[in-house]
SENU-342726 format. One record per residue: residue in one letter; x, y, z of N, C-alpha, C in turn. Coordinates in steps of 0.05 Angstrom, whole numbers, plus 5000, padded with zeros to 4 digits. Each point is the difference from the previous one (the first is absolute). Layout:
// SENU-342726
AXYZXYZXYZ
...
// end
This chain:
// SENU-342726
X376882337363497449995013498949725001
X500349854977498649715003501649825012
X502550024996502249985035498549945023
X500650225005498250105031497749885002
X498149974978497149895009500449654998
X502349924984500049735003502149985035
X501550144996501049915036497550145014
X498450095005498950095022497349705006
X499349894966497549765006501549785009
X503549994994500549835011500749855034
X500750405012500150045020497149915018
X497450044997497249965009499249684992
X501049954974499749674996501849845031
X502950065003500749915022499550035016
X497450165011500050075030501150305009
X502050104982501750165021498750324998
X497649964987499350265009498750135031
X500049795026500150055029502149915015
X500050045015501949925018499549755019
X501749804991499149665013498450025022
X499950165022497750025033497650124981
X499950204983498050054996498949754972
X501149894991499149824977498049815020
X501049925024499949765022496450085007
X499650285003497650065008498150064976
X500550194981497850074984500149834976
X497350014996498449714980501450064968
X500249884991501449994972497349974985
X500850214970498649964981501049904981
X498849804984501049884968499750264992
X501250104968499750144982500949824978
X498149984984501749844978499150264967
X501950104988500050154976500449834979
X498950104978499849984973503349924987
X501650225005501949965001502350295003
X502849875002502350365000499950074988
X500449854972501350164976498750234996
X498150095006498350214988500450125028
X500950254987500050305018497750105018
X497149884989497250005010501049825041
X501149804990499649895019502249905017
X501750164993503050125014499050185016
X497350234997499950215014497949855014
X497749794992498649945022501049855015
X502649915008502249855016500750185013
X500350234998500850205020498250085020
X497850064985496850085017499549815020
X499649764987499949785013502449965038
X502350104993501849995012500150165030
X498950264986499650235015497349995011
X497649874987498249905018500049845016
X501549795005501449835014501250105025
X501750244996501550095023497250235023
X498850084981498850255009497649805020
X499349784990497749825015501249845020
X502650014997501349805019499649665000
X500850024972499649694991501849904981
X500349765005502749854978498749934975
X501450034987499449914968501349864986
X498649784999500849814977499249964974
X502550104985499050064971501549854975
X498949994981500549814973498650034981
X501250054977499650054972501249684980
X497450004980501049904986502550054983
X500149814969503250134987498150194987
X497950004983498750164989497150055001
X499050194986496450035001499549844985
X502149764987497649844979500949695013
X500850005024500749805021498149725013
X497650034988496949975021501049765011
X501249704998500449865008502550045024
X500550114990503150015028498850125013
X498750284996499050085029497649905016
X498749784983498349865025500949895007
X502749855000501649765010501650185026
X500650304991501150215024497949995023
X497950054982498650095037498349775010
X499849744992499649765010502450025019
X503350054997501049965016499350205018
X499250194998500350265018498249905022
X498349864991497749895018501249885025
X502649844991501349805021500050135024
X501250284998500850165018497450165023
X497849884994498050075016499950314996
X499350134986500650314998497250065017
X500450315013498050105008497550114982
X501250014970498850164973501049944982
X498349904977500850044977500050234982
X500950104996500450274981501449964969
X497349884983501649924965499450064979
X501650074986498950164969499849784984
X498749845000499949794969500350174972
X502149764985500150054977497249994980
X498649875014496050004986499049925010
X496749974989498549935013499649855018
X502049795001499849715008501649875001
X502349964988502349955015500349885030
X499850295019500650025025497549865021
X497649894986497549935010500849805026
X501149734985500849775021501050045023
X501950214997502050075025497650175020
X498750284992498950125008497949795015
X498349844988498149805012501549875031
X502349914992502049835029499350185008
X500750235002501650395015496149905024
X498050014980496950055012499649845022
X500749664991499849825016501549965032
X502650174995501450055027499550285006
X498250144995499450205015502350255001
X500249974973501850264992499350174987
X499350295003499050184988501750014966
X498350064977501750004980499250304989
X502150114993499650254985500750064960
X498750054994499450004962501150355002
X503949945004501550234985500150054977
X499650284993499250114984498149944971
X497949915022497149824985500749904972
X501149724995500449844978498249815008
X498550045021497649694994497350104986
X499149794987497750064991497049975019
X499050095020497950005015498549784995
X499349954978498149684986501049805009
X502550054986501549744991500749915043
X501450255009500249865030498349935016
X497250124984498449915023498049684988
X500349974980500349674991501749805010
X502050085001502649975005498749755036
X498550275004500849935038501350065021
X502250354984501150105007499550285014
X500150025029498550285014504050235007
X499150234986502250075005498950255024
X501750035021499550155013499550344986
X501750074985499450304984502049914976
X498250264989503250044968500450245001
X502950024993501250334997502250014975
X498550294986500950044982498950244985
X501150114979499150244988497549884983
X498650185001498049984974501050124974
X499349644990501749994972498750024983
X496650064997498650054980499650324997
X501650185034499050254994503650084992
X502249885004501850124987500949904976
X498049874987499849934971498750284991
X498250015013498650314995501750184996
X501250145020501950165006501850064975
X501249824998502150004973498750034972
X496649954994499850114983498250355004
X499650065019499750235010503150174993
X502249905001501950135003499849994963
X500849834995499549974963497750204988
X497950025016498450194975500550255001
X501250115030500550215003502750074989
X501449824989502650144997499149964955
X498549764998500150074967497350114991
X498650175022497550174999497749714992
X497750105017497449804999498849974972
X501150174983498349974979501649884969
X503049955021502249824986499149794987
X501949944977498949684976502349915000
X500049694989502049835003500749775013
X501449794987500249725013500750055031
X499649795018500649995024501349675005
X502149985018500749775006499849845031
X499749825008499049895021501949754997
X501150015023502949775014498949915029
X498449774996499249985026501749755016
X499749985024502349815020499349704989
X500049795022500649684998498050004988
X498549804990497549964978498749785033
X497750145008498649825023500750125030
X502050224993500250175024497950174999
X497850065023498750175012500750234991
X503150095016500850315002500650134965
X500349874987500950084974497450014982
X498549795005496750094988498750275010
X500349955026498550245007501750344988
X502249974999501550264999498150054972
X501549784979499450044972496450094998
X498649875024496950004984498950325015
X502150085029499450324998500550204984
X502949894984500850244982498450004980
X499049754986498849994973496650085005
X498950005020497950075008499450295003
X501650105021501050354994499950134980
X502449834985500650194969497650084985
X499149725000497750064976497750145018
X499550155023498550255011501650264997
X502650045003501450255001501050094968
X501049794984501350034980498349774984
X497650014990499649834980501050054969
X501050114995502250004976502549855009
X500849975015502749795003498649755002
X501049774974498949855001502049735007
X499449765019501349905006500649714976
X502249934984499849844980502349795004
X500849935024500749815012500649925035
X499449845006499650035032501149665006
X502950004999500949665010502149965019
X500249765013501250005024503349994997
X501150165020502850014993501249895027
X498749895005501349785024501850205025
X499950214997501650195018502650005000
X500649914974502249934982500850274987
X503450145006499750174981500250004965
X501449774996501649924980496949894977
X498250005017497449824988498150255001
X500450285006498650125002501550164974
X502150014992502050094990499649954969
X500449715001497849874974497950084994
X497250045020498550044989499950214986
X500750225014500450314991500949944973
X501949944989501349904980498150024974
X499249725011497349884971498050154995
X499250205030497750075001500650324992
X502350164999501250204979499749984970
X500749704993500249884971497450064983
X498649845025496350014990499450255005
X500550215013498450305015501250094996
X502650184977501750214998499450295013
X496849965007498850195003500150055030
X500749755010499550005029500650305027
X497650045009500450225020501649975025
X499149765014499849965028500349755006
X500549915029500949745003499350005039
X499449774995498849985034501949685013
X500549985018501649745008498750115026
X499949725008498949855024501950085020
X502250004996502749975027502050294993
X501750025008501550124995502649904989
X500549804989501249825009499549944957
X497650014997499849944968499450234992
X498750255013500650264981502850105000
X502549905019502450044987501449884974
X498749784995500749764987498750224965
X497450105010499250194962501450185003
X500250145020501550244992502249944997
X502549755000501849974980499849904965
X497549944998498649974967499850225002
X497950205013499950334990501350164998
X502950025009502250134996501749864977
X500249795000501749814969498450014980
X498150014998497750064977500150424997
X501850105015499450304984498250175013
X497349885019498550075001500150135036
X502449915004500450235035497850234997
X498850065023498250225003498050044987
X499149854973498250124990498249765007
X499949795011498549695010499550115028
X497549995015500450065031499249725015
X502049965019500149665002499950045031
X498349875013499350065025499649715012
X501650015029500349675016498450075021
X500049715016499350035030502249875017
X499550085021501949885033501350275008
X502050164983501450245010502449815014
X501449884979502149865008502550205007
X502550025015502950074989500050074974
X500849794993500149954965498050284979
X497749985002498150114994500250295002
X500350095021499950215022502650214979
X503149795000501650044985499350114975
X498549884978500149984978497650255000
X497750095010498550195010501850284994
X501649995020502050215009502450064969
X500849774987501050064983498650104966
X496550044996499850034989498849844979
X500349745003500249744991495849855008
X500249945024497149865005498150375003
X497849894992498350225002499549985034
X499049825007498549965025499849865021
X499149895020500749725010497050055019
X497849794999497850065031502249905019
X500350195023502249785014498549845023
X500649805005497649815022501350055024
X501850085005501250005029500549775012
X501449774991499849705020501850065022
X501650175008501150095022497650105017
X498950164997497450015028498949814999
X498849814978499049815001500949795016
X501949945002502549805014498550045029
X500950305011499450125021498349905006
X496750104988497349965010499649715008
X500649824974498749735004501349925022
X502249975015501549995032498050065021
X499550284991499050085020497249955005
X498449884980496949894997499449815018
X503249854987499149755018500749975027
X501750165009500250005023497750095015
X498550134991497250115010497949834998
X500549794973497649825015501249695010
X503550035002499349795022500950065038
X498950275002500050095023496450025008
X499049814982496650034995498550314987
X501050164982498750154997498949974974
X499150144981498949954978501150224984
X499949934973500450174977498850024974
X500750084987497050014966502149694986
X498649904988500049784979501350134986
X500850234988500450014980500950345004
X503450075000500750225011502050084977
X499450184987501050204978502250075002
X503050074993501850155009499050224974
X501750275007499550264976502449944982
X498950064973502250084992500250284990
X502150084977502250294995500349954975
X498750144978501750034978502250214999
X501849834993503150084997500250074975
X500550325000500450094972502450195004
X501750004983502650345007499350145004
X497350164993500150245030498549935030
X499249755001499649935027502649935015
X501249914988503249875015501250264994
X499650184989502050254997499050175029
X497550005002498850205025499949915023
X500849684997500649945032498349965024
X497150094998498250155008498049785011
X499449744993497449884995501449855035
X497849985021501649845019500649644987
X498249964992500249674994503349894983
X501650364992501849884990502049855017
X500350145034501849785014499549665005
X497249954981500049635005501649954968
X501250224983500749884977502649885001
X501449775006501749915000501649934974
// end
């Protein structure tokens, strides 16, 4: 599978996802991602791809090497600039990072789009930076979500440590997840109490650790929340090597492959899944709408799906065909 999603960004990085007469005519978009390695954004490479074909537009796309990259990928889409794109379409690794490039993108009259909202509103509009819209899930309500799913599964009137693995330290998307779930809890489940909440870089191996130390100190530990999907696989290999498989309920976000997998096997309790495959889709298609002059909201939501084994068992929910 991560095959396929690394040949398919590489296929749209070169161009070849149109056909040379039609490349000749329709306007190219930059896309510049966070990065492949992560399954998150292997599937918003696809969306992306398929929004591309469905709008009738070429796509030019590029990922950094990683989400903890910030310098290379402003140095990527400074070049992307070269290419006169019709749109920018970029997920910064933070707040700010991606500012300088985005500012050129303003000055030549290039619409810029804030995929899957990693900018901070303040900070860009200090900045000097006008982005035409942002698209992305709301990450403060599927921080929620997941502890909605937590009180209901260790009952509202549940007691016991709680753990908190949140993304890059200065990423937007990882504050907000962590400050919906921890906000929630303590309205649905104020007996689950949260007694550590630190950044695991979306690292599994660092999420893995933490679980670790934070077992050592909390023997007692109930529950476990991670930002990505990507670091709640990373505890639930401490929660299974520690003994404690099934009786810890450890719940991610994105609804990765990976995730989806480990769901199905019994292993992850949960996943909010964000859908970046429709997402991919929409943000294509936004912009094509406002640079045909039409308008759209500032600020456009994708849904998400908690993914639990009997939702993936019943098949049933439509939003499951964006789960890639």
């Amino acid at each position: 599978m991560q095959r396929r999603i690394l040949l398919l960004a590489a296929a749209v990085s070169a161009g070849l996802a149109v056909p040379p007469a039609a490349r000749a005519a329709a306007p190219t978009y930059a896309v510049l991602l966070k990065t492949l390695s992560n399954p998150f954004w292997g599937a918003m490479a696809q969306g992306i791809a398929a929004g591309g074909k469905a709008s009738g537009v070429a796509i030019f796309q590029q990922a950094a090497a990683s989400d903890q990259a910030a310098e290379q990928e402003l140095n990527i889409c400074n070049t992307m600039l070269e290419r006169k794109p019709a749109a920018l379409i970029a997920s910064a690794i933070n707040s700010s990072n991606l500012l300088p490039c985005m500012k050129q993108a303003n000055a030549q009259h290039i619409p810029v789009v804030d995929l899957d909202a990693n900018l901070d509103p303040a900070i860009t509009a200090k900045a000097g930076v006008k982005v035409a819209f942002t698209i992305g899930s709301d990450n403060i309500a599927a921080g929620a979500k997941a502890a909605d799913f937590m009180a209901a599964r260790l009952g509202k009137t549940a007691t016991g440590p709680v753990l908190v693995i949140e993304g890059l330290a200065g990423n937007i998307t990882g504050e907000q997840r962590a400050q919906g779930f921890r906000t929630e809890l303590a309205k649905v489940a104020p007996g689950l109490k949260v007694v550590a909440s630190l950044p695991g870089d979306w690292d599994a191996n660092k999420a893995a650790n933490i679980t670790n130390d934070t077992l050592t100190r909390s023997p007692g530990l109930v529950a476990i929340f991670a930002a990505n999907d990507t670091m709640a696989l990373g505890a639930v290999e401490s929660v299974f090597a520690a003994g404690k498989g099934g009786k810890i309920v450890v719940v991610g976000v994105d609804g990765t492959s990976a995730g989806v997998k480990s769901i199905k096997a019994g292993r992850l309790s949960a996943s909010v899944a964000q859908l970046p495959y429709l997402e991919g889709i929409e943000a294509v298609a936004n912009v094509k709408k406002i640079l045909a002059g039409g308008t759209v909201p500032s600020v456009i939501h994708v849904p998400t799906v908690l993914l639990t084994q009997a939702v993936l068992k019943a098949g049933t929910d439509p939003l499951l065909q964006y789960v890639k």
